[in-house]
KEZAVEX-735394 format. One record per residue (C-alpha): residue number from 1; y negated, z negated, x. Coordinates in pm, 1 decimal. Last residue first. Layout:
<r num="NUM" c2="Y" c3="Z" c1="X"/>
...
END
This chain:
<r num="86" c2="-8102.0" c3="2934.3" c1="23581.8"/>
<r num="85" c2="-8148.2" c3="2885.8" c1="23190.9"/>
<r num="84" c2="-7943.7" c3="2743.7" c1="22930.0"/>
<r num="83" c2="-7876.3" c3="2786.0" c1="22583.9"/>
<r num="82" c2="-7674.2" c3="2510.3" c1="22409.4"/>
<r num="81" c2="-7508.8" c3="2608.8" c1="22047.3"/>
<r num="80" c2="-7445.5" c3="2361.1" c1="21813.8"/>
<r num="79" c2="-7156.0" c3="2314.3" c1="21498.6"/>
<r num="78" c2="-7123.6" c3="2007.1" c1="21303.0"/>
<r num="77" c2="-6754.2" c3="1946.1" c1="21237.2"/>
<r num="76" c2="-6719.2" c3="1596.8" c1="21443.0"/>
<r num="75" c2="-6954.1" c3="1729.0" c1="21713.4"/>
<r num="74" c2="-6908.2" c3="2085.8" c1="21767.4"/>
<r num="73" c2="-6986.9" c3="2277.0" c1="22050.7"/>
<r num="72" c2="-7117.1" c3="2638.5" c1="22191.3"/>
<r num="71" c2="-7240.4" c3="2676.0" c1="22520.4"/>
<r num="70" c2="-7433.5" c3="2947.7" c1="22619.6"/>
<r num="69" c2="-7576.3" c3="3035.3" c1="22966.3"/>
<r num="68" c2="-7881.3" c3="3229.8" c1="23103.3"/>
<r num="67" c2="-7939.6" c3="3429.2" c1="23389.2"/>
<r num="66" c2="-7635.2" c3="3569.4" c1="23493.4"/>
<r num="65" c2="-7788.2" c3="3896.0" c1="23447.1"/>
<r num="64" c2="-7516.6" c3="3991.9" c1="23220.5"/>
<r num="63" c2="-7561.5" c3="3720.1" c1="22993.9"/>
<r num="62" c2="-7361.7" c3="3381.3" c1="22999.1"/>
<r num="61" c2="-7029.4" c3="3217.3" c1="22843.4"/>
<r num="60" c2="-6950.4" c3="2883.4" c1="22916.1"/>
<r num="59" c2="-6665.8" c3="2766.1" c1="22748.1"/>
<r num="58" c2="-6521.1" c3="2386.6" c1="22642.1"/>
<r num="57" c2="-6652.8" c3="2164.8" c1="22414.3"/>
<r num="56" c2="-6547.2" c3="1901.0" c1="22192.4"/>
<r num="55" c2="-6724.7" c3="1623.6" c1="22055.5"/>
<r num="54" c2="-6593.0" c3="1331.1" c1="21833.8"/>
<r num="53" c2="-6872.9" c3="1096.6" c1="21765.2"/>
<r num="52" c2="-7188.0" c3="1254.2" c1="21974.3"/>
<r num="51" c2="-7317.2" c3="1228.1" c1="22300.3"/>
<r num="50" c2="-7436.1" c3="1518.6" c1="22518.5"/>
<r num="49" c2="-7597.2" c3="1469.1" c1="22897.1"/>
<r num="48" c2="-7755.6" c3="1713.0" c1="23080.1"/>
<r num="47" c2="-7825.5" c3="1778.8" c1="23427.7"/>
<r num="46" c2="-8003.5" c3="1945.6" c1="23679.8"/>
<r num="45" c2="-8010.0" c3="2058.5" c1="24059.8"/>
<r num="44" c2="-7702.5" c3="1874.2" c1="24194.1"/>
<r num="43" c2="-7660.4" c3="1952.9" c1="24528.7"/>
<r num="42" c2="-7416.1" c3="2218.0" c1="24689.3"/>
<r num="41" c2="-7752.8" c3="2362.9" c1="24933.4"/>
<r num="40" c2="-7620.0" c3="2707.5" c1="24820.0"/>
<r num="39" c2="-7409.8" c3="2723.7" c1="24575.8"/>
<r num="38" c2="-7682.7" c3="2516.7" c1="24395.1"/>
<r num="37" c2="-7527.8" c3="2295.6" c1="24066.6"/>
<r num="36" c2="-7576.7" c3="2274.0" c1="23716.9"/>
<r num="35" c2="-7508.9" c3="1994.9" c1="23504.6"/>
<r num="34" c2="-7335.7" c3="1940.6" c1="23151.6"/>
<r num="33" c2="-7253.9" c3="1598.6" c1="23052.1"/>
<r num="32" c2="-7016.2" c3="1495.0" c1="22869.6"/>
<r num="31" c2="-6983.3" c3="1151.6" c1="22637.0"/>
<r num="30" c2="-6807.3" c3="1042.3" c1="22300.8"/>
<r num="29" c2="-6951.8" c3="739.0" c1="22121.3"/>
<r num="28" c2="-6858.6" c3="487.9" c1="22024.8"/>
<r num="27" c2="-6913.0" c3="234.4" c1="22277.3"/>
<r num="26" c2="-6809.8" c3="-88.3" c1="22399.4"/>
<r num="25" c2="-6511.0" c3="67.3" c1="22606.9"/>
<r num="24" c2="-6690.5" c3="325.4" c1="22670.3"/>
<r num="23" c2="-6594.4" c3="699.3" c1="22558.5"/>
<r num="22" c2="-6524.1" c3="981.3" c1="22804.0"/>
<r num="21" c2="-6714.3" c3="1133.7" c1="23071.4"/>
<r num="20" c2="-6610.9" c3="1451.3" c1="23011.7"/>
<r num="19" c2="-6753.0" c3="1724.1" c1="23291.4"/>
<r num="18" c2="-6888.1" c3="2036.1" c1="23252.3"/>
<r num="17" c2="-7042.8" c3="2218.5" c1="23520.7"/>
<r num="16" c2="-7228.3" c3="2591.7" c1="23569.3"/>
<r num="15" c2="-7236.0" c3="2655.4" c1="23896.2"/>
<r num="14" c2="-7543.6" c3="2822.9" c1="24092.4"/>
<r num="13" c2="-7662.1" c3="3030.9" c1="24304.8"/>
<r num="12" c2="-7386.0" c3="3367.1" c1="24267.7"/>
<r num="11" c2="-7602.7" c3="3550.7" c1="24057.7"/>
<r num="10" c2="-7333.4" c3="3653.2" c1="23841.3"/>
<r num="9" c2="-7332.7" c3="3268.6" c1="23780.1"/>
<r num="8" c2="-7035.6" c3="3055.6" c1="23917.6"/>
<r num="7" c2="-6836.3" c3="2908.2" c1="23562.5"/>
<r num="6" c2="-6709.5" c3="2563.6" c1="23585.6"/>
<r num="5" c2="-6509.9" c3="2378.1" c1="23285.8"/>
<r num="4" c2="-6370.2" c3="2108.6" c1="23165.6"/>
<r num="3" c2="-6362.4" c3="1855.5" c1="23459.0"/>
<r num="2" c2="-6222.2" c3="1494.9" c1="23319.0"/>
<r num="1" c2="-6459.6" c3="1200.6" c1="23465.5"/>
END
């Protein structure tokens, strides 16, 4: 797994993860998977996982609350948006 990104909430409770998991040998397709993470107990509280052709994705950008998150992506010139909540 590549790391991509991490962004610590303004809340300061959880992390924000993204992390390429690449493209299988007898697969296709491209992997990440996005996954959020306590600052406090440091376990794994969710995750998601994106597949597509050619994906690419990198920021994180969230509200002022630190409440939710945004990711925008594109998989092979189509164009998505992620929102997230704490």
């Amino acid at each position: 797994m590549d790391l991509i990104n991490i962004v610590i909430s303004y809340t300061k409770d959880i992390a924000i993860v993204i992390t390429h998991i690449g493209e299988p040998e007898d697969d296709d397709d491209d992997h990440f998977e996005i996954s959020g993470v306590s600052l406090n107990s440091f376990t794994q509280k969710w995750s998601r996982e994106i597949k597509g052709k050619w994906l690419k994705m990198a920021n994180i950008e969230q509200n002022e609350a630190g409440e939710y998150f945004a990711i925008a992506y594109q998989d092979n010139g189509e164009f998505a948006v992620l929102v997230l909540d704490s």
